[in-house]
N, C-alpha and C positions, 0 to 999 in steps of 0.2 A: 485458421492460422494467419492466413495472409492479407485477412478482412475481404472489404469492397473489393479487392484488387483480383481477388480469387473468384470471387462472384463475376466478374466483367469477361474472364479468359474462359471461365468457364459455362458461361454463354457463347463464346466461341466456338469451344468442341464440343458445346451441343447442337450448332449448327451443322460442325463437320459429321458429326457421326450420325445426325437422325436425319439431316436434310441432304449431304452430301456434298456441302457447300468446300471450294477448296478452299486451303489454310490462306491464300493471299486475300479471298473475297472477306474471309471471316477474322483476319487481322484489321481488313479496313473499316467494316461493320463496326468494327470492336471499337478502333481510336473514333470513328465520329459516332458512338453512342455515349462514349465516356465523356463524364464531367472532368474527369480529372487531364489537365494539359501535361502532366509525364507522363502519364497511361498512351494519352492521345502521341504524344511525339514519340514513346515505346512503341507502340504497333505500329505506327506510318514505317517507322525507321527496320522494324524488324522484318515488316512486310519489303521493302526492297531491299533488304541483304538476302532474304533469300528467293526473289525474284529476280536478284542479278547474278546470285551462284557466288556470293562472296562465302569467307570463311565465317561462318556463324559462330566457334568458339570467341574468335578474335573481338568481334561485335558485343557478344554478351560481356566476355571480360572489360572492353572499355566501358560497357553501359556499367557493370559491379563497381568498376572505379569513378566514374562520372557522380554515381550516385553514393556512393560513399563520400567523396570531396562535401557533396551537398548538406550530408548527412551532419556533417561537422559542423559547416557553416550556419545550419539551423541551433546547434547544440552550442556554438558559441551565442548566436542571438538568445535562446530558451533561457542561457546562466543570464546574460543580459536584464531580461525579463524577468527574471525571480532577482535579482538585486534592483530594481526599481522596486518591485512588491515589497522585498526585504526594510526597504528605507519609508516606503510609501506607510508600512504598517508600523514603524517605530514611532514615526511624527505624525501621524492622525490619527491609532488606536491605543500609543501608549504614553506620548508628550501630549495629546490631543489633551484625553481624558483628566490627565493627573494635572493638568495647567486651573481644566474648568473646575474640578474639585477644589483645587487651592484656592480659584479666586470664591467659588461658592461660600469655602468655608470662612474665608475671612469677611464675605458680605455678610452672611447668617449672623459672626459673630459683633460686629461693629454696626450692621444696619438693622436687619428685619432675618427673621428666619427662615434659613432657604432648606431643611430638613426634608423636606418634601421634596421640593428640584431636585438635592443628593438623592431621592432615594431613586425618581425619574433615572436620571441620571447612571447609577450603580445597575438598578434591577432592570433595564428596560435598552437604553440607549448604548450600553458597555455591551451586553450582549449582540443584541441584534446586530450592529453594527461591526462585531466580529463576526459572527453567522456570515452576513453578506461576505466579508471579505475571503472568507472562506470557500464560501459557491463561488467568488469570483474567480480566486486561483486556480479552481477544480477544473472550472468552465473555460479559462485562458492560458491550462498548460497541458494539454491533453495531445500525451506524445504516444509516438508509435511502441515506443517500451513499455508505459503504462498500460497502453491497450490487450496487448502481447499478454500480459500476465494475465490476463480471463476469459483467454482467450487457449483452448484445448483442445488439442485432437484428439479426435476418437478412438477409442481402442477397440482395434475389432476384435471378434472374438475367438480363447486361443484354437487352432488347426489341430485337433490331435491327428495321427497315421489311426486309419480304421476306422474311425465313429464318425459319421455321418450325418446329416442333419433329417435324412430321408427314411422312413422305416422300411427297411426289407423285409420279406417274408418269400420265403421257398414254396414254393406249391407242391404238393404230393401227387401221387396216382389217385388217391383216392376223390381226388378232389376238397383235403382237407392243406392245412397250412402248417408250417414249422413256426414256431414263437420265436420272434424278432429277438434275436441274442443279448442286440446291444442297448431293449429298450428300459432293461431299470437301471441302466450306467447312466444314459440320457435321462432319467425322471430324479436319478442322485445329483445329477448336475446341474439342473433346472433346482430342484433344490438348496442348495449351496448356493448357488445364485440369487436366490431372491435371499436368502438371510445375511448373506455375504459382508456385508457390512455390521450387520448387527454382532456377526460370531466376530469381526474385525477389533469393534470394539470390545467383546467381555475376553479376547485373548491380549488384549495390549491395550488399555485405557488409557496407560498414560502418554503410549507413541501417539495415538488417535488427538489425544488431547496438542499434545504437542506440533503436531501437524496441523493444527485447527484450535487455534488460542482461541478463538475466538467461544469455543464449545464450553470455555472455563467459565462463562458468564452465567452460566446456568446452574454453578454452584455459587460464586461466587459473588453474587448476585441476591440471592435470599439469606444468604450469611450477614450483608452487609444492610440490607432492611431489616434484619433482625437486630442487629446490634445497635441501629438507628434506635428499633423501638424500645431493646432494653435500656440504653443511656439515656433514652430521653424522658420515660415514664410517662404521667399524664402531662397534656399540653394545656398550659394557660390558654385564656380567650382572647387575649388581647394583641393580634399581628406579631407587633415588636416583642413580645417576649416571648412568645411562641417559638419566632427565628432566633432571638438568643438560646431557647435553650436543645433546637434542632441541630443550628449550623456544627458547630464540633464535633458531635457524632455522625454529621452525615460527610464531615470534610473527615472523618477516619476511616469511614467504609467506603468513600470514593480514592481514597491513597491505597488500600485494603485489594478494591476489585480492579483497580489502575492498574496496579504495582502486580498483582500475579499474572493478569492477563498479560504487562510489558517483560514479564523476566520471558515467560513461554514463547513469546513471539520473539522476544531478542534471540533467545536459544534457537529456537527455528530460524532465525534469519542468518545464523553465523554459519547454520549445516548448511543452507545451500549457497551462501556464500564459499566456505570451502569445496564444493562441488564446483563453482563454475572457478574459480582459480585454476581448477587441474584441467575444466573441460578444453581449451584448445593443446593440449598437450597430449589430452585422450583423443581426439580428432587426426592429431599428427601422427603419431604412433598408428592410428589404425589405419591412415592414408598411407603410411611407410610400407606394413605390414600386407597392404592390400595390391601395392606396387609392384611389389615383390613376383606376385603372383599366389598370392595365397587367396584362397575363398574368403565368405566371406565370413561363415561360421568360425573357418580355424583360425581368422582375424580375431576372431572375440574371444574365444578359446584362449591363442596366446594373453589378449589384451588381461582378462582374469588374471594373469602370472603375473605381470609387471605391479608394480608401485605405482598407484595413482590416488594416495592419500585418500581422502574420503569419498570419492567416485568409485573406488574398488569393492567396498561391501554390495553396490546396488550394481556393478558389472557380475558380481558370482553369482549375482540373485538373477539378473536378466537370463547370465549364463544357464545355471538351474531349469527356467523358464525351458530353454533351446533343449537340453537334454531332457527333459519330460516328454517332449514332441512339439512343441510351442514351435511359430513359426517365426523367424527372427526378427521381423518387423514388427510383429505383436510383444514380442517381446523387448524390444527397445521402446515400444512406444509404452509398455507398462512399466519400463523404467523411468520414462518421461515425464508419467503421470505422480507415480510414488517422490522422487524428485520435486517437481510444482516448481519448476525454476522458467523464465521466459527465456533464456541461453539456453537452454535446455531444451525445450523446446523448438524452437527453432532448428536447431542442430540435427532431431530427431524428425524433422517433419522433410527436409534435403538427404540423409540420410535413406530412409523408408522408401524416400521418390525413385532416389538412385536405384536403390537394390532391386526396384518395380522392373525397372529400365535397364540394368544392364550389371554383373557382378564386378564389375571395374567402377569402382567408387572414388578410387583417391582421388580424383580432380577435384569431385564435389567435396570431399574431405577437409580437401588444402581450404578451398575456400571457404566451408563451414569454419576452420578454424581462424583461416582470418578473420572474418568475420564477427567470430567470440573474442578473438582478442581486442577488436575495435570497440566493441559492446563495452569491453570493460574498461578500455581506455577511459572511453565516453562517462561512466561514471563515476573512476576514481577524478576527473575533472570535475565532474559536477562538488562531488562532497567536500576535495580542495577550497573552490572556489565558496562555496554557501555557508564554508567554518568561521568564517570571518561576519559575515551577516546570522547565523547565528549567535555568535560570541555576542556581538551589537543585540542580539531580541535578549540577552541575559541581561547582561548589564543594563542595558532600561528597564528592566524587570527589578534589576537591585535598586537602583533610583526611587525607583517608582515604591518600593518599598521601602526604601529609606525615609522621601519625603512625608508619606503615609505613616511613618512611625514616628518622625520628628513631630509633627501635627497633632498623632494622638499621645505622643508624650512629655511636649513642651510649653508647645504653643496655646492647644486650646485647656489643659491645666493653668498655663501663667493667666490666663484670661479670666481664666473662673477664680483663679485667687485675687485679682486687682479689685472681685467687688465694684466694679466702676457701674453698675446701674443701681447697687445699693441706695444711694441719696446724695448727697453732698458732696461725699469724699473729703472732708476739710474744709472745701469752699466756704462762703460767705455763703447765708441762704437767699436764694432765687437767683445764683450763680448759676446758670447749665453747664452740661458737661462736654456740648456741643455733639458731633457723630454718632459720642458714646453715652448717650441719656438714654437711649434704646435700649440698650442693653438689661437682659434679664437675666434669669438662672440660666446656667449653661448647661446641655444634658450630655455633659462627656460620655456617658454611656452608648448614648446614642450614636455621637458622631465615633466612638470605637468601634463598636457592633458595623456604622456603616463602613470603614476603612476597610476592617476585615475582611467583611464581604465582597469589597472589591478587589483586594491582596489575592484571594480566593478565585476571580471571575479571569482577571488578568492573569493569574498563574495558569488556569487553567487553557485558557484560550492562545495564548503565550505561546505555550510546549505543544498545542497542535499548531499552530504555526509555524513553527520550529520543524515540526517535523515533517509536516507539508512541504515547505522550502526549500528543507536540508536534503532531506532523503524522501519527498516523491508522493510520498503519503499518511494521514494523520493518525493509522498506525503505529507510524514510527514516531508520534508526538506522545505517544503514552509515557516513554520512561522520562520525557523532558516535563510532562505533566506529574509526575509525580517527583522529583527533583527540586521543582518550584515550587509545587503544593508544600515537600515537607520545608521549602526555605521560609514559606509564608506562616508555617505550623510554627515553627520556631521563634521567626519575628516575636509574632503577638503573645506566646506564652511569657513573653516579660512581660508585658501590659499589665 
């Protein structure tokens, strides 16, 4: 849960506990083993508050606040950083491109043909060159919230009263044995366990799917090669006609398996967005509750009663858990897990520690829920902030489809009707025609077929970047990929 950071402390108390080492020797170990200079200046610092008997609450709370301030400071640089990316990618992947197109095309058509450089150009250099930019953002915005999210605790497994993990058996007089009561409860349960998932999915396929878009690929996926190969029939031998008559079946079964996979995961992404909206609210409530002097059971008990909008089906379910025999922390933490929220998480991992440590929770509470509410400060600022460098990767996107459909509907037609490499043109004979004596049959097909193709490459690459940018990951470029895909569908059906 807490990465590297978890790893370093707890090399600590495994000094303390196997070696005997005390907490001051094994804070100092700790800051000059670490690479990281807040780790290091955390343990120097925590080693003498409590080698001078200071108040340790008072300490930790200024470190919570020190490092929150920080927390901001990095998060104003980060938007920083995706708005140079944001501009960096409009003027070298989408002004770059559509500039060298345009000059290409008017050299092909006035000097010599550069059909070939286009197609360099289109199939080879458009890609790749958003690929990189891709791995670059991946590799230079790699935050602690990103990480968070694939990042799980374990769920241990549930506590029932009575069942054991150890088999008993009663010895007789006879020197014979009594048959272990509880061992075909435990062989049903090991049972269940190993198919657990599989019964998961044939009792709710489509929550399964829905928690896991990603699972939809594997239908919709052989649908859309299917329909590739019924629209396409036999394929000619010859490259370019082959991709004429592949690309618009294969740009319907990529909008096809785009478009279900982004509706699933948008719907997933809006349930646990309204989860964590209520979560520092559910945090506060159970910090109030728990203040009070209530345990920690009849805390969640109450908490089941209250209103907490879409956090209250998965509290009756945790609740359910608790009243079966489940032990409360397994039971939040399989709430934690059904959820798949990084707010979530987190909350459950200070949570579970508390309740280890002591049935007076709300301090850690309070601050769990501060904490959620920073979370989300942090990224209704980001999505604020990256609307605006979105709206910019649109709008050059419309440009860029613009120019691309003026070119294949104005320009390289007037050109093929002037006939200017025909002969004469009127002249006197052995007049030239000067730049334009070059000039041959124009194959408007051709340069259509290649526009498209790149309407296609740039819409696609576009809306993962868009969504990379805007919201974190290229996940979330799928509904802006299909968005731009059917604007590009549209364009060229006038063609």
């Amino acid at each position: 849960m807490y990465g590297e950071a978890a790893v370093e402390i707890g090399v600590a108390v495994r000094d303390m506990n196997t070696f005997g080492t005390d907490v001051l020797t094994a804070l100092d170990g700790m800051a000059d083993r670490t690479p990281s200079d807040n780790l290091d200046e955390f343990g120097e610092n925590l080693a003498s508050v409590l080698g001078s008997g200071q108040s340790l609450s008072n300490f930790l709370k200024g470190q919570y606040e020190r490092y929150q301030e920080e927390a901001e400071a990095q998060q104003r640089q980060y938007l920083d950083l995706l708005s140079t990316f944001a501009e960096a990618y409009v003027t070298v992947l989408v002004a770059g491109p559509l500039f060298l197109i345009t000059i290409l095309v008017v050299v092909g058509l006035v000097l010599q043909d550069t059909l070939d450089l286009l197609r360099v150009v289109v199939y080879l250099g458009i890609p790749l060159a958003s690929l990189g930019f891709i791995a670059y953002i991946d590799s230079s915005t790699k935050t602690v919230s990103s990480t968070l999210g694939d990042m799980r605790s374990e769920v241990p497994p549930v506590q029932v009263s009575g069942i054991t993990d150890v088999e008993t058996t009663a010895a007789l007089t006879d020197g014979g044995t009594v048959a272990d009561g509880w061992r075909e409860s435990r062989e049903r349960l090991e049972l269940y366990e190993t198919y657990e998932s599989v019964l998961g999915w044939l009792r709710s396929p489509g929550r399964t799917v829905l928690r896991n878009p990603e699972y939809s690929f594997a239908v919709t996926v052989p649908i859309g090669l299917w329909w590739v190969a019924i629209r396409s029939g036999s394929l000619p031998l010859a490259p370019v006609a082959a991709l004429r008559t592949v690309d618009s079946p294969f740009v319907e079964a990529t909008l096809f398996v785009t478009g279900v996979f982004a509706i699933l995961y948008e719907i997933d992404k809006r349930r646990v967005r309204a989860i964590e909206r209520v979560i520092p609210d559910f945090l506060d409530r159970f910090a109030s509750i728990n203040e009070a002097g209530v345990s920690v059971v009849q805390s969640m008990e109450r908490l089941t009663q209250s209103d907490l909008d879409a956090l209250t089906p998965e509290l009756e379910r945790a609740w359910e858990d608790v009243r079966w025999g489940a032990d409360v922390r397994a039971a939040f933490r399989r709430m934690e897990r059904r959820i798949d929220s990084p707010m979530m998480t987190r909350a459950t991992v200070l949570i579970t520690n508390a309740m280890a440590a002591s049935g007076e929770i709300a301090p850690v509470l309070e601050i769990a829920a501060e904490e959620a509410r920073s979370s989300r400060r942090l990224q209704r600022e980001r999505r604020q902030e990256m609307v605006t460098y979105m709206l910019v990767i649109y709008i050059s996107f419309f440009v860029f489809i613009g120019i691309v459909f003026a070119l294949s509907t104005s320009f390289i037609p007037a050109i093929e009707s002037a006939d200017l490499g025909g002969g004469s043109g009127g002249l006197p004979s052995g007049v030239s025609t000067g730049v334009f004596s070059g000039l041959g049959t124009v194959d408007t097909a051709a340069y259509t077929l290649l526009f498209y193709h790149a309407a296609v490459m740039q819409a696609t690459f576009s809306g993962l970047i868009a969504g990379q940018l805007g919201e974190g990951s290229l996940a979330d470029g799928a509904k802006h990929v299909v968005i731009l895909l059917t604007m590009t569908v549209i364009a060229f059906a006038f063609l």
